[in-house]
C-alpha positions, 0 to 999 in steps of 0.5 A, spaced: 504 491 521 506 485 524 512 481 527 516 488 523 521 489 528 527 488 524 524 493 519 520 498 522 525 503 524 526 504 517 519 505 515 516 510 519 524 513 518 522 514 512 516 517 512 517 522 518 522 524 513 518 527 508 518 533 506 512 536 506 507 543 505 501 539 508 499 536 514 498 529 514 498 523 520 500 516 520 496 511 523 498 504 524 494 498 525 498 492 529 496 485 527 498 483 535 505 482 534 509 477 537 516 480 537 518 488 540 515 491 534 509 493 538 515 497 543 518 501 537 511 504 535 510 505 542 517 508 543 515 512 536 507 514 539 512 518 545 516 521 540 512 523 535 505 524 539 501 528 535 503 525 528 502 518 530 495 514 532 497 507 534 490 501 532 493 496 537 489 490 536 488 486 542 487 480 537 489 477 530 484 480 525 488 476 518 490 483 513 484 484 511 481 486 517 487 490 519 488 495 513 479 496 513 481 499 520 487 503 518 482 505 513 477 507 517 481 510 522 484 515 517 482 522 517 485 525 510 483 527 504 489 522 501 492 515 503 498 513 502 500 505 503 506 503 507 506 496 510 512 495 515 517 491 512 517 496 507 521 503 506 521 510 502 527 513 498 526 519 498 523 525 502 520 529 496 516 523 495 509 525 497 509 532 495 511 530 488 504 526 488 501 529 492 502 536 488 499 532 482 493 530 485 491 536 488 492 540 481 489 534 477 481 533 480 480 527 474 486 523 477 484 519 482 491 514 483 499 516 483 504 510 483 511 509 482 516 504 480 519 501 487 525 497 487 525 490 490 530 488 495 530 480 496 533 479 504 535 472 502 541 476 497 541 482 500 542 487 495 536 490 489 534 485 485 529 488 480 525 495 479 517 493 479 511 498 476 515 501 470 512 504 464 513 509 459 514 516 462 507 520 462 502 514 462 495 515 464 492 509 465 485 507 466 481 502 471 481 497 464 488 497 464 489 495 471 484 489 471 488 488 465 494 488 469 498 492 464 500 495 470 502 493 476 504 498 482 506 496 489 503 498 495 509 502 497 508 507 491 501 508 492 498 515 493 490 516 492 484 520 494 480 518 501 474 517 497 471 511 498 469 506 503 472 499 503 467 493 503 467 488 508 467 483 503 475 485 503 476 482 511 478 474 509 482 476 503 488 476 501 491 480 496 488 486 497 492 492 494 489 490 488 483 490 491 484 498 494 488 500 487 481 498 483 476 501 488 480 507 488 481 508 480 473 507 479 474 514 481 478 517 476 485 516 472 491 513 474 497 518 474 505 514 473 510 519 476 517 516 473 521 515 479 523 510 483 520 513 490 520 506 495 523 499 497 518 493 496 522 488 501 522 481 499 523 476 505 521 469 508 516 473 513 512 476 508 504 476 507 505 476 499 513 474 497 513 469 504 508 464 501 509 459 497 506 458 490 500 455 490 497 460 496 499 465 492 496 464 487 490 461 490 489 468 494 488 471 487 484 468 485 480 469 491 481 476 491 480 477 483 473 474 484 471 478 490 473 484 485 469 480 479 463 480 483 464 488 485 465 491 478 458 486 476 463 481 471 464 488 467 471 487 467 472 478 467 475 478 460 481 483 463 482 479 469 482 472 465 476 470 469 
């Protein structure tokens, strides 16, 4: 998170509310916000003690850096991404993606569709990451962009380090999607689960064209060289 006061209520909101038979904590990493979002997560750490493990940088890390120490600071078996302008619609949906994980051992990834709230027009202006209802995808598929999952409706097995390589770039939830998919099939859950918030303020949707599409490439090639080039014809490299 960072600079989220206005949206961060809804989003740990929206994961205390889950329904769950597990454990589970909620580790957040604050990039040295420069509004109150700091004050709410501390308010929320007093409240929720136990639950909540706070990373408050003392310095600017960039989100490549931030999201490595959220990683490494975790202690699950499962992650599941949430950035802090984003939120969750329902309170069953870590349970349902976590019971087909944990009864699946060949999957690796389970993902949603999000529906995609613009701040400008204040209403629900798409649905992203659809696809047909019981689809299993491969790490092929992914690099070929024949899906697309958003951060927020991502659940997957804690089972691999993240690179260092990772720390200057950009567009990393791809990144974290294919690292992840190495380790086993990709699972479509057919509900739209989550809120992916379109904003000026945001790292993806706030910057403009040409960054975004420059950060792409940077990520897609970092991404090339890990995979040894094996992947270059699906990501059009």
């Amino acid at each position: 998170t960072y600079n989220h006061e206005k949206y961060i209520v809804q989003a740990l909101d929206s994961v205390l509310m889950q329904q769950i038979d597990f454990d589970y904590e909620i580790v957040i990493g604050d990039d040295l916000s420069q509004d109150k979002t700091r004050d709410i997560l501390q308010e929320y750490k007093n409240r929720y003690p136990s639950h909540i493990k706070l990373l408050l940088h003392s310095e600017r890390l960039g989100v490549g850096r931030n999201v490595r120490r959220v990683y490494a600071a975790c202690e699950g078996d499962y992650i599941a991404f949430l950035e802090g302008d984003d939120y969750w619609l329902s309170p069953q949906k870590l349970q349902k993606q976590m019971e087909f994980l944990t009864t699946h051992p060949n999957f690796a990834l389970s993902f949603h569709p999000a529906q995609v709230y613009a701040e400008v027009e204040q209403r629900i202006v798409t649905v992203d990451g659809t696809a047909p209802n019981g689809s299993v995808y491969s790490l092929a598929d992914l690099m070929a962009h024949t899906i697309f999952p958003r951060t927020c409706s991502v659940v997957f097995r804690r089972v691999f380090a993240m690179p260092d390589w990772m720390d200057d770039l950009q567009h990393l939830d791809f990144i974290i999607f294919a690292l992840a998919a190495q380790q086993g099939a990709i699972h479509y859950l057919d509900e739209v689960l989550a809120v992916y918030r379109r904003h000026a303020g945001g790292v993806y949707s706030g910057a403009n064209r040409i960054t975004t599409i420059r950060n792409n490439i940077n990520s897609f090639s970092a991404l090339n060289r890990h995979f040894d080039y094996q992947y270059a014809t699906h990501l059009n490299l």
